[in-house]
N, C-alpha and C positions, 0 to 999 in steps of 0.2 A: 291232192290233199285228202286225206282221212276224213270219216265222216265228223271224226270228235274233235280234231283238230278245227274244220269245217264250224262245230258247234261251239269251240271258242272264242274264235274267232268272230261270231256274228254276236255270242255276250256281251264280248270284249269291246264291240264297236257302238252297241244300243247300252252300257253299263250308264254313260249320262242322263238319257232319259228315263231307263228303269228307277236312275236315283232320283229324277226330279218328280217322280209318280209317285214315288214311294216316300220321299220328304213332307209331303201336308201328313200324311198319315203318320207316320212316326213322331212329327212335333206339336201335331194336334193341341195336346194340356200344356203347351209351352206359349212363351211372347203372345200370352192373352190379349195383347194390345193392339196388335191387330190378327186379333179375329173377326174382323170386320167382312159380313159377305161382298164379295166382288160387284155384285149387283145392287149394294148399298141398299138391300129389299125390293129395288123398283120391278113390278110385274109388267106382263106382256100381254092381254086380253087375259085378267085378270088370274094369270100362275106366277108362280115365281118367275125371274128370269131363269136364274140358276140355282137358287137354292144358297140355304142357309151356310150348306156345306165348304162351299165355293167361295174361298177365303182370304183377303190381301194375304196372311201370312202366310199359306199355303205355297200362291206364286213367289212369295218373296224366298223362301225356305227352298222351294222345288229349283227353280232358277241357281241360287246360290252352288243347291248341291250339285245341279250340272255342271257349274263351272267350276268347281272345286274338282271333278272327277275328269275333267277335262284338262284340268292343270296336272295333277299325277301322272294321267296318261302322258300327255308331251312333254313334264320337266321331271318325271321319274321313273316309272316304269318302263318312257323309252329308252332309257338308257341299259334295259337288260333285254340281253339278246332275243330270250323268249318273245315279248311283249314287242320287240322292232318289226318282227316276222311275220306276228298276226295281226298288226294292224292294217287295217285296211286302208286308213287315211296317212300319210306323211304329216306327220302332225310339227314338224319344223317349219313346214308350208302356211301352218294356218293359226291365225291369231286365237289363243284358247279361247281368252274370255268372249270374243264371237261366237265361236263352236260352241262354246258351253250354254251360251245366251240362247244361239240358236237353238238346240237339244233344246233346253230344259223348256223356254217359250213354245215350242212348238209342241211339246210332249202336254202341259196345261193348257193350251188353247186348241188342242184337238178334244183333252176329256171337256174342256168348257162347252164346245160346240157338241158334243155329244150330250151334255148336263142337259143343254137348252132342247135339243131334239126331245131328250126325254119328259123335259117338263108340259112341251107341245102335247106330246100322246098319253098324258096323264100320268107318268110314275112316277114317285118321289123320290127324293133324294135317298142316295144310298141304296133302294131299291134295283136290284139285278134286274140287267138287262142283256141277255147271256151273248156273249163275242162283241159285243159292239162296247161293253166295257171293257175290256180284255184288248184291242184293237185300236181304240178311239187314240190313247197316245201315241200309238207308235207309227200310225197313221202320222199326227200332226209335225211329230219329230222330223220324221223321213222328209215330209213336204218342206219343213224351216229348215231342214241341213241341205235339201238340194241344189243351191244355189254354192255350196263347196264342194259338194258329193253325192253322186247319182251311185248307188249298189247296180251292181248286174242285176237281170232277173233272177239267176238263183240264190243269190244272196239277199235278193228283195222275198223272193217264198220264203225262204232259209232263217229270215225274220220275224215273217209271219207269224211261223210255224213255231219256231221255236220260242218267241214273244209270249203264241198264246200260249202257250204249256208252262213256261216260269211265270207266267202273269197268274194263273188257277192255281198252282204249287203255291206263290207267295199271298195270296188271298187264304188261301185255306191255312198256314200259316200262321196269319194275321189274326185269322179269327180263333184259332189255336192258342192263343196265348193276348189274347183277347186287346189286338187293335181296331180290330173289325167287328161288328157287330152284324153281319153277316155271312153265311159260308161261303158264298157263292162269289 
């Protein structure tokens, strides 16, 4: 397999959790009605749990777009040749709305468990916290789909690696046309 090949291949297979990361942030000024923090305020020795940030609509929105890209995957773009070849998963094999659920859940509850570490070591919300923002999803994804799908270990680096590099391109991005409010 080609390096680029190789390279779309491991997009093509992380595209549910990229979309379930990237979904709080793009709906943000939307369904205000639940903007409600995850942690409904409640602190911890007295930080936030999670922060303000960390939002019912956020997982409701993240979630959704997992299983939404997880449905294209298995009821449409497998049906062209290209997209049959580099999947990694058989997705005939596997219930979307699970796979989707899995991704996009495990993709916000690894940034969640990272939120909360951060809020332990003092840094606030939104405040960069260089690779471990960049990582904290794709970590949690990987963990909630393994019980359908374990990657080899080259495809487990090949994630990593290539996770964090679109994760820093779509952040800077973001703050490029001003969803982020910061660069980093």
């Amino acid at each position: 397999m080609s390096i680029t090949l190789f390279f779309i291949t491991i997009v093509y297979f992380m595209l549910p959790a990229y979309f379930a990361n990237m979904a709080p942030i793009i709906f943000k000024n939307r369904m205000k009605f639940l903007a409600i923090p995850i942690d409904f305020g409640k602190t911890f020795y007295k930080k936030p749990l999670f922060g303000k940030t960390k939002t019912i609509r956020g997982f409701v929105v993240g979630i959704l777009s997992a299983i939404f890209i997880v449905f294209l995957q298995s009821h449409i773009l497998i049906k062209i040749d290209f997209f049959e070849k580099i999947s990694l998963i058989n997705y005939s094999e596997v219930n979307f709305m699970l796979l989707g659920a899995l991704f996009g859940s495990g993709a916000l509850l690894g940034d969640l468990a990272e939120s909360f570490v951060k809020r332990r070591i003092g840094k606030k919300s939104s405040e960069s916290w260089k690779i471990f923002d960049q990582l904290d999803y794709i970590i949690g994804a990987l963990l909630f789909v393994s019980p359908i799908f374990i990657l080899k270990l080259s495809e487990f680096l090949g994630v990593l690696i290539i996770s964090l590099t679109l994760t820093i391109i779509a952040n800077q991005i973001g703050y490029l046309i001003n969803l982020r409010k910061e660069k980093w």
